[in-house]
Steps between C-alpha positions, in 0.01 A plus 500: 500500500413662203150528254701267290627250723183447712237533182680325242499788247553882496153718606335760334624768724269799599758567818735741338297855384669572217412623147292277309635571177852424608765744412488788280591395160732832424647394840600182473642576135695777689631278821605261160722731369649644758666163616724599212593840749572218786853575493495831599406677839130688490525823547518567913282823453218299261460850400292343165280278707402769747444710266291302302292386846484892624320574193246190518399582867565906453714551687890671545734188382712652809238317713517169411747255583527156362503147620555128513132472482253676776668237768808649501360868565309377762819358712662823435226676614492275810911575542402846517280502760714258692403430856161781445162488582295397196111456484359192263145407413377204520468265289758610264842405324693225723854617377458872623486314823788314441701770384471746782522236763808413370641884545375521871180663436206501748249417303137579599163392310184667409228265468295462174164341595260306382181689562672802286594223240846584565524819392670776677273741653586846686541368809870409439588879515503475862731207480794811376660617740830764500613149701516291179763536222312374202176359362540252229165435260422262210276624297315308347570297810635132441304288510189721582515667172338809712612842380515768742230780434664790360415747792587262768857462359528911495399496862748249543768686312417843661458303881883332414655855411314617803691233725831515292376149398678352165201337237547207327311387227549161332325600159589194304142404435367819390564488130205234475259720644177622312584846619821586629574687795627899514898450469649656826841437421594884573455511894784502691400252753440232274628197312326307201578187410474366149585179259486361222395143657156491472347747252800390223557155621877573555533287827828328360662776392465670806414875448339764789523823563476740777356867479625796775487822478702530831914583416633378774289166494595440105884536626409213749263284245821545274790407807330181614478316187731327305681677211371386169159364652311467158638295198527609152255279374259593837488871387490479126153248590410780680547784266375293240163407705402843604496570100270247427193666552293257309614193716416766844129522325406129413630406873294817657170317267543140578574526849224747571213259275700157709473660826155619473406158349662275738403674824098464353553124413646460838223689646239275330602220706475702847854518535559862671760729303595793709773635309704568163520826326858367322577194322367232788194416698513486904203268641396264741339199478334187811566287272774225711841447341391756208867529364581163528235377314597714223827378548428140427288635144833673411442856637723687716390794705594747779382374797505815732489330831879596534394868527501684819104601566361187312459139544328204271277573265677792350661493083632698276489436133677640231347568171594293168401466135120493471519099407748441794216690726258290355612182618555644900151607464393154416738340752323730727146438468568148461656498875190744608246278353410663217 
């Protein structure tokens, strides 16, 4: 049953982590006029829109190749590596799950604990092994919002090369961080992934990208997907939105001033934030049927119980306009007493 048909009207929904701000306005007037383009085929190289994103992230545009959003990448990705031996952390990303058990992999987990707040520490070096095929990392993790140190993920990248181990980083938070990460898109044993979903609030269009320096594994990014993968209207949006520097800055300010506001309001009530260095807030909270209650005040939030290496108690919140924000906070302390 849906929020609609059990609440009697439509929530104020702080589930989906997207861009507050809603779409880039040079991107949506782009996607706009390109419908009038919707008769003819996009071009199968997208030699303008890698181009475009090769120069935004620095890199070759030879590197990056294009999809129907970051999903699709990732069940390429899992075609692959059908039937291999592929490390996870968790808590993490359901669908990478979902995607290589569909291709036959053996997937095995690394455990993200609670007494490191769920961060990944150094002992999961020993966890890669010349027996494994690849080690997949979100980062920031969903729905931790935990980034990986920088010199932990170059031990990791040098131990994987060591072990003939492919790296896989889901990057598709790490626009919305304060300060962004070293781009290691050049190493051969490596593959970023990227979107447009979250930082420019494309999730309907449907726009990702992956990065790989690796020939042969570009050839195979480029065999298992479908021809034609992004629309015309998809990769004009995107052109369009990595041009619009002034919408990237107001997002980059508002989210930074909501996050660090929100997670101190929630804080002032004793509820325990342990994560969120992107655009959401991982916590935990005693309080009994925490999500329904918001539920019933017309709130709807990630309950993380679903995750593998959690149970109740555990949220994740995405961050809104400031008045939208304000009116969770007060839903919150009213339910905490305050």
């Amino acid at each position: 049953m849906g929020f609609l048909e059990e609440y009697g009207r439509e929530p104020l929904d702080f589930s989906v982590n997207v861009n507050p701000l809603g779409m880039s306005p040079m991107a949506a007037m782009a996607a706009s006029e390109a419908l009038a383009l919707g008769a003819l085929y996009p071009d199968i190289h997208y030699r303008r829109l890698r181009q475009s994103v090769g120069r935004h992230y620095g890199i070759p545009a030879e590197f990056v190749i294009p999809g129907n959003g970051a999903s699709d990448l990732i069940w390429r990705i899992a075609a692959i590596k059908r039937g291999q031996r592929v490390l996870l952390t968790a808590p993490t990303f359901s669908e990478y799950e979902g995607a290589l058990s569909a291709f036959g992999c053996k997937v095995s987990y690394h455990i993200l604990t609670r007494e490191n707040n769920f961060a990944l520490t150094g002992d999961v070096l020993e966890k890669i092994t010349p027996e494994l095929d690849m080690f997949l990392l979100c980062n920031p993790n969903n729905p931790t919002g935990k980034t990986v140190e920088q010199g932990l993920l170059m031990k990791i990248l040098a131990r994987c090369r060591e072990c003939d181990v492919l790296l896989w980083v889901d990057e598709c938070f790490s626009g919305f961080l304060d300060n962004p990460q070293e781009q290691l898109s050049s190493y051969d044993n490596l593959i970023i992934l990227q979107a447009a979903t979250k930082l420019y609030a494309m999730a309907g269009l449907r726009l990702g990208y992956a990065f790989c320096a690796h020939q042969k594994l570009r050839d195979q990014l480029w065999t298992f997907g479908q021809s034609w993968p992004v629309s015309v209207a998809a990769q004009e949006a995107g052109i369009a939105a990595l041009e619009d520097t002034e919408y990237l800055t107001r997002s980059l300010s508002l989210v930074s001033r909501e996050r660090e506001r929100v997670k101190k309001a929630l804080e002032s009530v004793f509820i325990e934030v342990i994560g969120g260095e992107a655009n959401y807030l991982f916590f935990h909270t005693d309080i009994p049927s925490f999500q329904e209650q918001l539920a019933e005040k017309g709130f709807l939030i990630r309950g993380c119980d679903s995750y593998l290496g959690l149970g109740d108690g555990y949220y994740r919140i995405s961050l809104r306009m400031p008045e939208d924000n304000d009116k969770l906070i007060r839903a919150v302390e009213t339910l905490c007493g305050a």
